[in-house]
C-alpha positions in Angstrom: -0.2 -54.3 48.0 2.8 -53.9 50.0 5.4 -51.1 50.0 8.5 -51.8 52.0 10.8 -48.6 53.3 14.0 -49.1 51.5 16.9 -50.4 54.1 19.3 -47.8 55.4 22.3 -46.7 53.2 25.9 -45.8 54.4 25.0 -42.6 52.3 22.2 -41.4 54.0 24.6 -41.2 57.5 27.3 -39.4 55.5 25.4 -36.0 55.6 26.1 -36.1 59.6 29.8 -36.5 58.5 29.9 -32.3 59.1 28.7 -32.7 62.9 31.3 -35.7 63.6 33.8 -32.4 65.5 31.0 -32.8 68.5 31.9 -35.3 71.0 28.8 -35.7 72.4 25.1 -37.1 71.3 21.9 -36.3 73.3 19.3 -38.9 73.9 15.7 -37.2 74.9 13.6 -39.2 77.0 10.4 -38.1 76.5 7.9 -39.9 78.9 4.8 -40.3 80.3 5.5 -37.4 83.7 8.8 -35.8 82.4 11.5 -35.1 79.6 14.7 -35.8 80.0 17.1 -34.9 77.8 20.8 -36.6 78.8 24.3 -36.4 76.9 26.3 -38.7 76.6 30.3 -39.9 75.5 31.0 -42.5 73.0 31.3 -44.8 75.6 27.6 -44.2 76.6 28.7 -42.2 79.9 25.9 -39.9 81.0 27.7 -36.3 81.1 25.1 -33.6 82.1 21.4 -33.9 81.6 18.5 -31.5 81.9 14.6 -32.6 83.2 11.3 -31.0 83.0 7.9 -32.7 84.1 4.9 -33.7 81.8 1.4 -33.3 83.7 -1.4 -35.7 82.9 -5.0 -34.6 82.8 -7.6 -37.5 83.6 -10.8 -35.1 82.4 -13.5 -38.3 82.4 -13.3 -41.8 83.2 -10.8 -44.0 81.3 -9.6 -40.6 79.5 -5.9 -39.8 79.6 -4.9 -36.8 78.2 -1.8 -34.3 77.9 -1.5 -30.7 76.3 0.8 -30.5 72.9 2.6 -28.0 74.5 3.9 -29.6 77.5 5.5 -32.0 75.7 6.7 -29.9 73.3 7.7 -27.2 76.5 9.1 -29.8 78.6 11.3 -30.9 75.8 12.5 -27.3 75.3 12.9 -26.9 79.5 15.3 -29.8 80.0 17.2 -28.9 76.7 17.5 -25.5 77.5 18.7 -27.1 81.4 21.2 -29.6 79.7 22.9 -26.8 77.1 23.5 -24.6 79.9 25.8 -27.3 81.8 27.4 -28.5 77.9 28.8 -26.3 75.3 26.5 -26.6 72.6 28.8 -27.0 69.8 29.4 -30.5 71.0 26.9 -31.6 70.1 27.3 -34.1 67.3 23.2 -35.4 67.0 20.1 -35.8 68.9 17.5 -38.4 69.0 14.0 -39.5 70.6 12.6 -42.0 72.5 9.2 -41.6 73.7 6.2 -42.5 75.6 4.3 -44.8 73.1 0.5 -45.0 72.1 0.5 -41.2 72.2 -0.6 -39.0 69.9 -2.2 -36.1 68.8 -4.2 -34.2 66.3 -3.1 -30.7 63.8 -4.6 -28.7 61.9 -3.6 -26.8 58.2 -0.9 -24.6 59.9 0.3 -27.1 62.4 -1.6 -25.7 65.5 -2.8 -28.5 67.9 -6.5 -29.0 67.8 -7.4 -31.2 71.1 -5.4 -32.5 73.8 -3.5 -35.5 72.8 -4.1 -39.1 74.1 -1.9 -41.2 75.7 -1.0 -45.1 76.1 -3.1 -45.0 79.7 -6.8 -43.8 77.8 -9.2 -46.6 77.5 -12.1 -44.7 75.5 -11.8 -46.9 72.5 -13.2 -50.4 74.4 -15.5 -50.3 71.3 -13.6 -49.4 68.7 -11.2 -52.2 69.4 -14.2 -55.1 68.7 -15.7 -53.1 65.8 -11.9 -53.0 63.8 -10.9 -56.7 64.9 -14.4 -57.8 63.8 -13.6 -56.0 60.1 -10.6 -56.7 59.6 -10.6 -60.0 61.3 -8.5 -60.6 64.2 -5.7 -62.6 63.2 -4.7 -60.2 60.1 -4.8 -57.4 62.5 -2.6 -58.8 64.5 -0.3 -60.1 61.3 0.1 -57.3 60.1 0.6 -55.4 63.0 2.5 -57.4 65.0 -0.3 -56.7 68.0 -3.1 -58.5 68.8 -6.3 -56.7 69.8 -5.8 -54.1 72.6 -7.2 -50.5 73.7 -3.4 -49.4 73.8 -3.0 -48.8 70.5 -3.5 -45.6 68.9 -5.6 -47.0 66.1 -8.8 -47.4 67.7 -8.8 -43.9 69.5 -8.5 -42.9 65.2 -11.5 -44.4 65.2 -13.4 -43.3 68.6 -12.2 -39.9 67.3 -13.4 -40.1 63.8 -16.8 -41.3 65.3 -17.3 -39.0 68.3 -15.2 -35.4 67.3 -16.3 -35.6 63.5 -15.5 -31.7 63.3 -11.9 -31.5 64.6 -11.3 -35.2 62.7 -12.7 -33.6 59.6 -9.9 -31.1 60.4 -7.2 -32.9 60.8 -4.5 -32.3 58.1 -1.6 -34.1 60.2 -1.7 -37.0 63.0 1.2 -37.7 64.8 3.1 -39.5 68.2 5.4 -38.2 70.2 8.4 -38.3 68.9 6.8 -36.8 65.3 5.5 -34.1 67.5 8.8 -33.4 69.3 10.4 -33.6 65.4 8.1 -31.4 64.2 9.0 -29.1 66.9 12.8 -29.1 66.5 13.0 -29.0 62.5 9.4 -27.7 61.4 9.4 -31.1 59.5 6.8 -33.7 60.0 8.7 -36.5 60.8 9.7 -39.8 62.8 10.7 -42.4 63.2 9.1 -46.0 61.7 10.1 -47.3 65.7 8.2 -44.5 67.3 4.7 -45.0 65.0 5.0 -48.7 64.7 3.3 -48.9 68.5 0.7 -46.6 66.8 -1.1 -49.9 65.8 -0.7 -48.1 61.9 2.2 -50.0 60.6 2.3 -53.3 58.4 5.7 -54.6 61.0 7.2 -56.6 58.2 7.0 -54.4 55.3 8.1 -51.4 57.5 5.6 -49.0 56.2 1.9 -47.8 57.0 -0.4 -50.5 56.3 -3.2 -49.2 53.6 -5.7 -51.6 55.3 -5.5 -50.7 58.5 -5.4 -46.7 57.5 -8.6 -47.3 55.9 -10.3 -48.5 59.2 -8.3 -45.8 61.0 -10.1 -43.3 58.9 -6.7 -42.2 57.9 -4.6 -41.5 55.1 -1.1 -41.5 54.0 -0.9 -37.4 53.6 -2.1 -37.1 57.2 0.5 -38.5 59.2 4.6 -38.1 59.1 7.6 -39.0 56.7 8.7 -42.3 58.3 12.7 -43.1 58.8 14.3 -45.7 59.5 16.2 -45.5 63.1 19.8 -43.9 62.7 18.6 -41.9 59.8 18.8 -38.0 60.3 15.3 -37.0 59.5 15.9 -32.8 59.8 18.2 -30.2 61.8 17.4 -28.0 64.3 15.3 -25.2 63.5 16.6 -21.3 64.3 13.7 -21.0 66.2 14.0 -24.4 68.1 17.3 -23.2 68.7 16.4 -20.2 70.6 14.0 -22.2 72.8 16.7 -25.2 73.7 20.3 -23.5 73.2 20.8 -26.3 70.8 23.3 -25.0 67.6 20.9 -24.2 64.5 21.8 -27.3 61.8 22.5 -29.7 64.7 21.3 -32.6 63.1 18.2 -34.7 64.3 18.0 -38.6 64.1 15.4 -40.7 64.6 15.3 -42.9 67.3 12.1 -45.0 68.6 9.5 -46.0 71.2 11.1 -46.1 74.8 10.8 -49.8 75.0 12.6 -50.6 71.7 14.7 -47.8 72.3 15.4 -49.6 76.2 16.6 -53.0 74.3 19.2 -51.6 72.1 20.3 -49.1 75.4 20.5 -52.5 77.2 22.6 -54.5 74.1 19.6 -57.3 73.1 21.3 -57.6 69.9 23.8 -60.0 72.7 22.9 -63.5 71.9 20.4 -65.1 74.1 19.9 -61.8 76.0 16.4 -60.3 76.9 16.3 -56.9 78.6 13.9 -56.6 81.7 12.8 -53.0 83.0 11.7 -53.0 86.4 10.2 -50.0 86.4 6.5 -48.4 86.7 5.4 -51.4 84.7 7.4 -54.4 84.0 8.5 -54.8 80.1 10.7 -56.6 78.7 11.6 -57.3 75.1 14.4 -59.2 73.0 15.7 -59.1 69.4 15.2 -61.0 66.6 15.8 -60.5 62.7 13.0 -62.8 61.5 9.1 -61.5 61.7 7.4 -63.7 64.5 3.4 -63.1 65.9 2.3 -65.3 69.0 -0.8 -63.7 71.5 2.3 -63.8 74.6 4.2 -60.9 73.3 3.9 -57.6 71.1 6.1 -57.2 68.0 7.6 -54.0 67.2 10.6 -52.2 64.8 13.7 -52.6 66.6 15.6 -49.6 67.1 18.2 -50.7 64.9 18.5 -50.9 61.1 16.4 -53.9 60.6 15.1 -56.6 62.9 12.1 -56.8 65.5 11.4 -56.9 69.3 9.6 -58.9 70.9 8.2 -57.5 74.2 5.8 -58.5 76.9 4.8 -56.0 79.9 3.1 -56.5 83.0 1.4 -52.9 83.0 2.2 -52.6 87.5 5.7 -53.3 88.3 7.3 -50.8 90.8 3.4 -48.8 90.6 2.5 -51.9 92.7 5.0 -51.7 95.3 4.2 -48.3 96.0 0.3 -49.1 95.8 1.0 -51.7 98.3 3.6 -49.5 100.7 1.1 -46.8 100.6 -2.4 -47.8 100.5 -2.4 -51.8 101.8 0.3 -50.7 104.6 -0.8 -47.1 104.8 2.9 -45.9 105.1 4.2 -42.9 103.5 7.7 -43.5 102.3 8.7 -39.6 101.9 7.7 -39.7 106.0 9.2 -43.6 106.5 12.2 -43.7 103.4 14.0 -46.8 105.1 10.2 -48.5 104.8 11.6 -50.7 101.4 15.0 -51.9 102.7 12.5 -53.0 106.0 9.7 -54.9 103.8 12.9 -56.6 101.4 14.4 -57.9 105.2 10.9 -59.2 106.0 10.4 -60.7 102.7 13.6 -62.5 102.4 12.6 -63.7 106.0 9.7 -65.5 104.0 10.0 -68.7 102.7 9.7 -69.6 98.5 5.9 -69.4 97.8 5.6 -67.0 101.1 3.7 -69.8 103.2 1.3 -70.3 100.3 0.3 -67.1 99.2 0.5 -65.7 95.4 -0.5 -62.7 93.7 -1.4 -62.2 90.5 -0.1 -58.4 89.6 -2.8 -57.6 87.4 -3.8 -54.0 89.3 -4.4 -52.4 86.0 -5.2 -55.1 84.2 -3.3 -57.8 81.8 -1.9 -57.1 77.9 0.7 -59.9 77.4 -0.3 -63.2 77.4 -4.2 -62.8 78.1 -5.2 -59.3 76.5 -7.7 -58.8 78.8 -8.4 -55.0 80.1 -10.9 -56.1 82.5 -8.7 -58.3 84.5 -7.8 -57.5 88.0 -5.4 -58.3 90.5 -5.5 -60.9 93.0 -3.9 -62.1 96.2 -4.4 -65.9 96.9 -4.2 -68.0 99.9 -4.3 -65.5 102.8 -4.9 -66.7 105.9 -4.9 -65.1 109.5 -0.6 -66.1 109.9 0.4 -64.5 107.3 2.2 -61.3 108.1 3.3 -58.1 106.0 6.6 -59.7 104.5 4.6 -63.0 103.3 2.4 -60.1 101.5 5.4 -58.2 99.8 7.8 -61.4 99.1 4.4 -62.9 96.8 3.9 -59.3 95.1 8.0 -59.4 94.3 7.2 -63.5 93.2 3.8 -62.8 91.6 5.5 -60.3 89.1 9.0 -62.7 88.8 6.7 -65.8 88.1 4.6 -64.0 85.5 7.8 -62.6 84.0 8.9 -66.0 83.7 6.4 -67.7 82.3 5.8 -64.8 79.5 9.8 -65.1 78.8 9.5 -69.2 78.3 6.9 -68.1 75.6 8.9 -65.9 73.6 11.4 -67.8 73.8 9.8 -70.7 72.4 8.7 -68.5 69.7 11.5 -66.9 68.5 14.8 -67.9 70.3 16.4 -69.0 72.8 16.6 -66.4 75.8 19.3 -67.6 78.3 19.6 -64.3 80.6 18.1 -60.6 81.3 20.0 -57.2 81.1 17.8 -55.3 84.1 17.3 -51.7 84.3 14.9 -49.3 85.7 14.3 -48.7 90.1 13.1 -52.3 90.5 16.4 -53.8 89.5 18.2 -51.8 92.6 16.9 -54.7 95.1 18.9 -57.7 95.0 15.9 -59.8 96.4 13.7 -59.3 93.5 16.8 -59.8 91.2 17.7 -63.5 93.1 13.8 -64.0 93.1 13.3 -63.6 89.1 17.1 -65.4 88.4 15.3 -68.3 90.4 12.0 -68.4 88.9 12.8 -67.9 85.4 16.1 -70.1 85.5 18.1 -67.5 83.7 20.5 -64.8 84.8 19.5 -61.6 86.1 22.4 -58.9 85.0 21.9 -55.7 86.5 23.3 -52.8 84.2 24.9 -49.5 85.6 22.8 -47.7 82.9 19.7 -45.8 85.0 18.4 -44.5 81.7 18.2 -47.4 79.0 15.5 -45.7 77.0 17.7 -42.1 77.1 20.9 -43.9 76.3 19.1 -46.0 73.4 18.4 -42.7 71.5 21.5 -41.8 72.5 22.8 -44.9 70.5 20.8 -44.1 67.4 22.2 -40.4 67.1 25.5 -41.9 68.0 24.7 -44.4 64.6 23.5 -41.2 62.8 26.7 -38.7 63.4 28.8 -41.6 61.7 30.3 -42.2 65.6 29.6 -46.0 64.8 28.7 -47.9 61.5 25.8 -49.7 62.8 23.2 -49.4 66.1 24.3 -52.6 67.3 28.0 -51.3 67.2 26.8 -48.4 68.7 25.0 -50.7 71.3 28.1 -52.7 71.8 30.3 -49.5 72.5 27.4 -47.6 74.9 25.7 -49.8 77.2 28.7 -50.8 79.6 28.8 -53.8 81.6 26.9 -55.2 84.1 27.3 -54.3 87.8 26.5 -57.6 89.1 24.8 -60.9 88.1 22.5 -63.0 89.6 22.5 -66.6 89.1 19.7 -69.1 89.2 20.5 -71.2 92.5 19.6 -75.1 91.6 17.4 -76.1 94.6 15.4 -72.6 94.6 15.2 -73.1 90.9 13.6 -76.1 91.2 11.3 -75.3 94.2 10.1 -72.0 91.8 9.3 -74.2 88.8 6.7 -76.4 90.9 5.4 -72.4 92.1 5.3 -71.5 88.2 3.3 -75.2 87.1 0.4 -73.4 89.8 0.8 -70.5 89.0 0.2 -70.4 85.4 -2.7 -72.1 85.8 -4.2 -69.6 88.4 -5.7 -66.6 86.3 -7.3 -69.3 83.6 -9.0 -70.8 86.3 -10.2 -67.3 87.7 -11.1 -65.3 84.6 -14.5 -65.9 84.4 -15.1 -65.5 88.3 -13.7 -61.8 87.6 -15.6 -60.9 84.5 -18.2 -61.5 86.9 -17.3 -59.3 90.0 -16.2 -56.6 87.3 -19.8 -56.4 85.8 -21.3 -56.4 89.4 -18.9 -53.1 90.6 -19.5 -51.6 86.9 -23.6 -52.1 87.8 -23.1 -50.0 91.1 -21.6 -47.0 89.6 -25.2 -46.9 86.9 
């Protein structure tokens, strides 16, 4: 049976009516290597902000790990940096957005009893066929809203449940991120239903933990945080957290969501037709919908807003593959060589569409939207003995544009219409890559001023939650500015790209099987 959160309430914002004298609202951005926590104005202007790094522990093969209390201490570092810039008592709310698929374990008193996993561990290969086979495949991914994947935190419940009986068996509470970084400002275990719904827990359309799936988690309801709905103030600020950050005792805390749903409301998808793109370590992008949709080409999540999904797809090496490439294929340091990217962007704009028949499949640590396949690796087609270093780097910049493309005509035949991206993250800073994905996709490519979409989305929610705006999208509307410059699909190179996309998209069906085979034949070496 079904239990469905009830929908937020005018009243449940009115108790941040009291905090309304601040003038400013602090989005954290807790990620995967650092916390940042950023204020902002009611027009979504960044004001001061404070970081501290995150470091990540790789102990055994496929294991990714981090300590509780780094991001717990990072989270108290760049607050403490941020309050020392910024009167304190302006402060009208604060919110999360997080690094997803990351969790961790607690015992009776709240005490951390193992390192937490993040999104990056693969230890669960396993567990992901044993709970898809038992709950069958296509409820799991119903219910969901995700098919089948090691990302999730569900099936490292179930690795850890198998292989750490002792500490499961002591678990009292289990919790993400951003209910770890509540519990640590308000001594309340909470979060909110945006943040856990990438735990792989949640029934999506019921906005609540789904019993079935706790059950194969090895979980139960007592054992994991109060859910919220984004813009609702879940707790205030401890006097103890206070003394760590500088923040005022009582400031209130709201919840806010994973870092991509959180990037989508900090980059306005609630615009009609609008898809944000996030050129960044990997490539996500999502867009918004009010009405529940499931299709193997994207993930759907909670939207950070009061109702309503997103629909994301990520290519897991975006701007990680240009540095790869920079530094390993070309062996140049760019600390040593920093003018090496505006060099390799005059090279590759030198290079003709389809850089003299070469294309690369960007699939370096390997694929979750459309093909769900962790094994898959990249690949780098047609070389021959003339092409040169730009060819190389204009089909990485295509390979990820194409496969952005063709993901983005899926959703949007699933859900609806897409006619342009809002892009964000370091990627978006080259005009080439821009003109290259406006082309391919046949959409506009608007770059936003905002650097930090995922910090200004939280931002956004504790905006909604100090009664600064009625709803997120208002909020959203108000906050994420306008876009510094637009890139339109040019008709001939538009064209010339959709012939590119008809072989592309037919490239990595074609080559599957070949690499299932060369990945069994490097896994036999390392025996």
């Amino acid at each position: 049976m079904r239990r469905r959160l009830p929908a937020a309430s005018a009243s449940i914002h009115s108790s941040g009516s009291s905090s309304m004298r601040g003038d400013l609202v602090i989005g954290i951005d807790s990620s995967t290597t650092a916390t940042k926590a950023i204020a902002f104005d009611p027009s979504g202007r960044s004001v001061a902000e404070g970081r501290a790094p995150i470091p990540l522990a790789n102990p055994k093969p496929g294991w990714f790990e981090q300590d509780v209390s780094d991001w717990t201490g990072s989270a108290a570092k760049a607050l403490k940096q941020l309050t020392r810039k910024i009167d304190a008592k302006r402060i009208a709310g604060i919110s999360i957005s997080n690094q997803r698929e990351s969790f961790a374990q607690f015992d009776s008193r709240g005490k951390p009893l193992r390192p937490g996993t993040i999104w990056l561990d693969e230890r669960a290969q396993a567990e992901v066929k044993e709970i898809a086979a038992e709950l069958g495949s296509e409820k799991l991914h119903r219910i969901s809203g995700k098919p089948a994947d090691v990302t999730p935190c569900l099936y490292r419940c179930r690795w850890l449940s198998a292989h750490m009986p002792k500490i499961w068996a002591r678990t009292s509470k289990t919790a993400e991120v951003h209910g770890v970084v509540t519990h640590f400002l308000t001594g309340e275990w909470a979060t909110s239903i945006a943040s856990a719904d990438p735990m792989g827990l949640i029934d999506v359309e019921a906005y609540d933990w789904s019993d079935a799936i706790l059950k194969s988690a090895r979980l139960t309801r007592e054992q994991l945080p109060r859910l919220h709905r984004t813009g609702e103030i879940m707790g205030e600020v401890s006097a103890e957290a206070a003394k760590l950050t500088g923040l005022k005792p009582g400031t209130p805390v709201i919840a806010g969501g994973g870092d991509g749903q959180c990037a989508g409301t900090g980059a306005n998808t609630f615009l009609e037709g609008r898809a944000y793109v996030n050129l960044g370590t990997a490539a996500v992008s999502g867009s918004y919908g009010k009405h529940y949709a499931v299709d193997r080409a994207f993930r759907s999540m909670v939207a950070v807003g009061e109702e309503g999904f997103s629909f994301e797809t990520a290519i897991r090496t975006g701007t990680f593959l240009v540095n790869w490439m920079v530094e390993r294929l070309f062996n140049v340091n760019p600390a040593k060589n920093p003018t090496i990217f505006k060099t390799l962007e005059a090279e590759a704009k030198a290079s003709p569409i389809g850089a003299h028949g070469l294309v690369l499949v960007p699939y370096w640590s390997g694929c979750m939207t459309p093909y769900w396949d962790s094994a898959a690796r990249g690949v780098i087609a047609g070389l021959s003995g003339n092409h040169g270093r730009g060819d190389v780097y204009r089909a990485l910049l295509e390979g990820v544009a194409l496969e952005q493309a063709m993901m983005t005509n899926k959703v949007a035949a699933a859900t609806r219409p897409i006619t342009h991206f809002a892009a964000v993250g370091g990627g978006s800073r080259s005009d080439l890559w821009c003109q290259i994905l406006a082309d391919a996709a046949g959409r506009e490519v608007k770059r936003l001023e905002t650097a930090e979409a995922s910090a200004l989305g939280a931002a956004m929610a504790a905006a909604k939650g100090a009664g600064w705006y009625g709803t997120l999208a208002e909020a959203s509307a108000a906050m994420s500015g306008k876009p510094s410059k637009t890139f339109r699909p040019r008709t001939k190179d538009s064209r010339r790209y959709q012939e590119l996309l008809a072989i592309y998209a037919e490239l990595w069906p074609a080559l599957s099987q070949w690499n299932q085979k060369l990945v069994a034949f490097a896994a036999s070496e390392r025996k």
